[in-house]
DOLO-562846 format. One record per residue (C-alpha): residue in one letter; y, z, x. Coordinates in Angstrom, 2 decimals. Each point is the difference from the previous one (the first is absolute). Last residue first. Example, Ala and Ser with C-alpha at 12.3 -4.5 7.8 and 13.67 -1.06 7.14 Angstrom:
! residues 2
PT, aa, north, up, east
PT, S, -1.06, 7.14, 13.67;
PT, A, -3.44, 0.66, -1.37;
! end
This chain:
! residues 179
PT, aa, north, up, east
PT, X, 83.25, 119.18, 89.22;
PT, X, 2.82, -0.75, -2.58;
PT, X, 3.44, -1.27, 1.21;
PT, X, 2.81, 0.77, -2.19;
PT, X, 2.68, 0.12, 2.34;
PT, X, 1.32, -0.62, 3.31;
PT, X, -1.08, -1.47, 2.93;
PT, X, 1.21, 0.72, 3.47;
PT, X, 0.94, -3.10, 2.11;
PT, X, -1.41, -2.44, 2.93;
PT, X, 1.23, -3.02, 1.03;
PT, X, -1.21, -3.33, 1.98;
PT, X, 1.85, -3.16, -0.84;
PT, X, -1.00, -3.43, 2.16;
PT, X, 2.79, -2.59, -0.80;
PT, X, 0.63, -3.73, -0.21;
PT, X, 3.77, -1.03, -0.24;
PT, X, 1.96, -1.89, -2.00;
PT, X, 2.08, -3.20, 2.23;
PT, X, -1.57, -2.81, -1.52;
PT, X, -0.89, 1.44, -3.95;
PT, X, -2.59, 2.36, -1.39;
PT, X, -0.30, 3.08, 1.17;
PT, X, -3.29, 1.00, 1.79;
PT, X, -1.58, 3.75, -0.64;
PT, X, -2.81, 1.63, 2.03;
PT, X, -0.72, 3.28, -1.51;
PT, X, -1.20, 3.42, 1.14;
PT, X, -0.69, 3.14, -1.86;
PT, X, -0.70, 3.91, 0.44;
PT, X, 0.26, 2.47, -2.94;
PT, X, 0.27, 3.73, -0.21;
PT, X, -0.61, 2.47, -2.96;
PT, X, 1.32, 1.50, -2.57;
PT, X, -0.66, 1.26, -3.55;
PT, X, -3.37, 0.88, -0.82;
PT, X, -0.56, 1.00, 3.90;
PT, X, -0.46, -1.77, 3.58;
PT, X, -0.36, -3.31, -1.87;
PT, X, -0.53, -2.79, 3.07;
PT, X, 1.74, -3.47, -0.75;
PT, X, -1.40, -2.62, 2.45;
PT, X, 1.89, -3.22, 0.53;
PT, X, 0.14, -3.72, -0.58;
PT, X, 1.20, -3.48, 1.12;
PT, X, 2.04, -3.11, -2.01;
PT, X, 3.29, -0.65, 0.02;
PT, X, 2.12, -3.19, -1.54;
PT, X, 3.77, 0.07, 0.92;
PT, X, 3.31, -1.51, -2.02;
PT, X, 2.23, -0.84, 2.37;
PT, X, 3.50, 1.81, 0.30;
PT, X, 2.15, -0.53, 3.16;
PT, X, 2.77, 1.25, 2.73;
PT, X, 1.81, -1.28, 2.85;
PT, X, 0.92, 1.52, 3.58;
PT, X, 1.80, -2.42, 1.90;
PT, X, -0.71, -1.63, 3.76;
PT, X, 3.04, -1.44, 2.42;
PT, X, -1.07, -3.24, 1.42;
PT, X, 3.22, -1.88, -0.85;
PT, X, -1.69, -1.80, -3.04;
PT, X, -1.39, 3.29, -1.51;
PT, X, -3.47, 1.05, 0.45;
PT, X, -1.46, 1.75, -3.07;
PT, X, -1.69, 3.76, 0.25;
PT, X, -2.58, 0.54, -2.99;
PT, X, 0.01, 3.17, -2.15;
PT, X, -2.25, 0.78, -2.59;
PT, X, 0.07, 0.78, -4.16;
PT, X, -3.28, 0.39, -2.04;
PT, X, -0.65, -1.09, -3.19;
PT, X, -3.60, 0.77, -1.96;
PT, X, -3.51, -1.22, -0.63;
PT, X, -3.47, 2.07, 0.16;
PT, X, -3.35, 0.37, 1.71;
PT, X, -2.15, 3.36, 0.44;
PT, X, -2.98, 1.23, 0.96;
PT, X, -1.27, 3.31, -0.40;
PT, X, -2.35, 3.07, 1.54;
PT, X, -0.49, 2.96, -2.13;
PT, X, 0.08, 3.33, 2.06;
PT, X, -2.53, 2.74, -1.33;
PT, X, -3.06, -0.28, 2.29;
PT, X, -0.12, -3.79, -0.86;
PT, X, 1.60, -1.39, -2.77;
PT, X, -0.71, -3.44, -1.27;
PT, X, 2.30, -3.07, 0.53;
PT, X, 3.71, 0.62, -2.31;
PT, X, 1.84, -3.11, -0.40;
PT, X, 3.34, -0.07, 0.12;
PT, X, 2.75, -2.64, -1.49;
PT, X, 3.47, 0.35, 1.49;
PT, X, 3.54, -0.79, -0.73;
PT, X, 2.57, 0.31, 2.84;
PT, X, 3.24, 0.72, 0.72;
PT, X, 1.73, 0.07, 3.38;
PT, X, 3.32, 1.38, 1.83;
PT, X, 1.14, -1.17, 3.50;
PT, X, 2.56, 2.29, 2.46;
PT, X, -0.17, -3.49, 2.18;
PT, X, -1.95, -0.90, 3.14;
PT, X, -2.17, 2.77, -0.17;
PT, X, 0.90, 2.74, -2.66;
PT, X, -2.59, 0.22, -2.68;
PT, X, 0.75, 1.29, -3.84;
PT, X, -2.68, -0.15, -2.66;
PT, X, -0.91, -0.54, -3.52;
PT, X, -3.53, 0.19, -1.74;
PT, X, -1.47, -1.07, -3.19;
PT, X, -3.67, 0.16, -0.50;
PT, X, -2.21, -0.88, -2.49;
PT, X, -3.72, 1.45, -0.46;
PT, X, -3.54, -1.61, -0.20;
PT, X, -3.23, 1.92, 0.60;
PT, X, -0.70, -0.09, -3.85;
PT, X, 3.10, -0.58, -2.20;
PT, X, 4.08, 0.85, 1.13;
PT, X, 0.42, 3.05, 2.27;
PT, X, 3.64, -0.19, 0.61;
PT, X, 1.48, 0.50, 3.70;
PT, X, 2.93, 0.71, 1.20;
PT, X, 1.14, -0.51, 3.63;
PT, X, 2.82, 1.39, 1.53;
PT, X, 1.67, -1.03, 3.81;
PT, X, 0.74, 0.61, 3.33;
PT, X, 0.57, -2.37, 3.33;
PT, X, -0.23, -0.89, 3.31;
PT, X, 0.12, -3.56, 1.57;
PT, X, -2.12, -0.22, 3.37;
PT, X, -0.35, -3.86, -0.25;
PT, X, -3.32, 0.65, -2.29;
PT, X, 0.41, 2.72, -2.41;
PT, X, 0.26, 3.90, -0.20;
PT, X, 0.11, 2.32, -3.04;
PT, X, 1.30, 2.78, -1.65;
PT, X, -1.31, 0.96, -3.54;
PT, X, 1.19, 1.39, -3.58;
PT, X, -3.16, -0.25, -2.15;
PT, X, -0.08, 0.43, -3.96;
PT, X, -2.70, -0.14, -1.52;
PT, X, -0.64, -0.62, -3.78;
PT, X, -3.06, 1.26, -1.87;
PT, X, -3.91, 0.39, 0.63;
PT, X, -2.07, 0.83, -2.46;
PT, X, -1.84, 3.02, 0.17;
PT, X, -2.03, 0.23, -4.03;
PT, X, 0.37, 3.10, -1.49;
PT, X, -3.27, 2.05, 0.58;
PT, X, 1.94, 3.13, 0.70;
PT, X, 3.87, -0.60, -0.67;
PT, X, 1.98, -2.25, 1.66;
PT, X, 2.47, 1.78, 2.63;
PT, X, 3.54, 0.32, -0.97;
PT, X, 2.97, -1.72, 1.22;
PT, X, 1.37, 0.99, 3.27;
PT, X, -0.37, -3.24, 2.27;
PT, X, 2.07, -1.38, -2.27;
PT, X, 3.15, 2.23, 0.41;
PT, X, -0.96, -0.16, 4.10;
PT, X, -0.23, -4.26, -0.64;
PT, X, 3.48, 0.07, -1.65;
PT, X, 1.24, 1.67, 2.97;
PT, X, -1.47, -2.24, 2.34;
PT, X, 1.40, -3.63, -1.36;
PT, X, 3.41, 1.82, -0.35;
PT, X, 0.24, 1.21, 3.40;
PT, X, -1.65, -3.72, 1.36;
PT, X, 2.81, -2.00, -2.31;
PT, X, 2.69, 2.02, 1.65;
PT, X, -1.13, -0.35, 3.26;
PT, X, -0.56, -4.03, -0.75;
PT, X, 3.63, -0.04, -1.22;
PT, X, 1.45, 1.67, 3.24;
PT, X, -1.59, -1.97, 2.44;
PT, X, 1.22, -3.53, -2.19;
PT, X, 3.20, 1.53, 0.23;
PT, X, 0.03, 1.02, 3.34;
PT, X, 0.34, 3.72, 1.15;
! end
């Protein structure tokens, strides 16, 4: 397994077995007030130029409809690449139990770009850029504790050679998540 493979299955195990130790904590009493926690969401996703990939999300709920996200993943398209990314979410009213959101954030990203040598012969070379995203999702509670989220982003990295990506993934939700 590659390292970068490797790390990211790591990170995932460790990401999802806090979330089932989370997931367990007691129920609120009657009348206590349901607020939403942390979630945790492990995820595999597709993007544009057929690149694969999986990742974690976790979310914080921070005031009103707004949360903060921080999310890692792994993709292998041109390059076994790794990304980070901070997030801001905005919740939009539910509707028949799933909550609709938008979200925009800032974070690294590392891609792959061939470069011609002088003798025509082309080489494999890698880069970091810095990336803006923006897009949103669906998250859809299926009990207290878990349920399943859809989202899609469109992120550009800033620089000449970065690239501009469509992301669509879906993942299972973990923790505290009120109905």
């Amino acid at each position: 397994m590659r390292k970068p493979a490797a790390v990211m299955a790591l990170t995932i195990a460790l990401v999802t077995g806090a979330a089932s130790v989370w997931a367990q904590e007691a129920p609120p009493e009657a009348g206590a007030s349901r607020l939403r926690g942390i979630e945790i969401t492990p995820f595999v996703s597709l993007s544009s130029n057929t690149a694969s990939g999986i990742g974690a999300a976790v979310r914080w709920p921070l005031i009103s409809n707004f949360s903060l996200e921080v999310e890692t993943a792994g993709r292998w398209s041109e390059i076994a690449a790794l990304s980070a990314s901070a997030n801001l979410l905005f919740d939009l009213p539910a509707f028949h139990g799933a909550t609709p959101y938008l979200a925009a954030g800032i974070g690294l990203d590392q891609y792959g770009f061939a470069v011609t040598a002088p003798g025509g012969g082309v080489s494999p070379q890698t880069g970091t850029a810095v990336t803006v995203n923006a897009g949103g999702g669906v998250r859809v509670p299926v009990s207290d504790n878990w349920g399943m989220r859809t989202d899609a982003r469109w992120s550009n990295g800033l620089g000449a050679k970065a690239p501009e990506r469509w992301r669509l993934y879906n993942g299972v939700t973990y923790g505290r998540l009120g109905r």
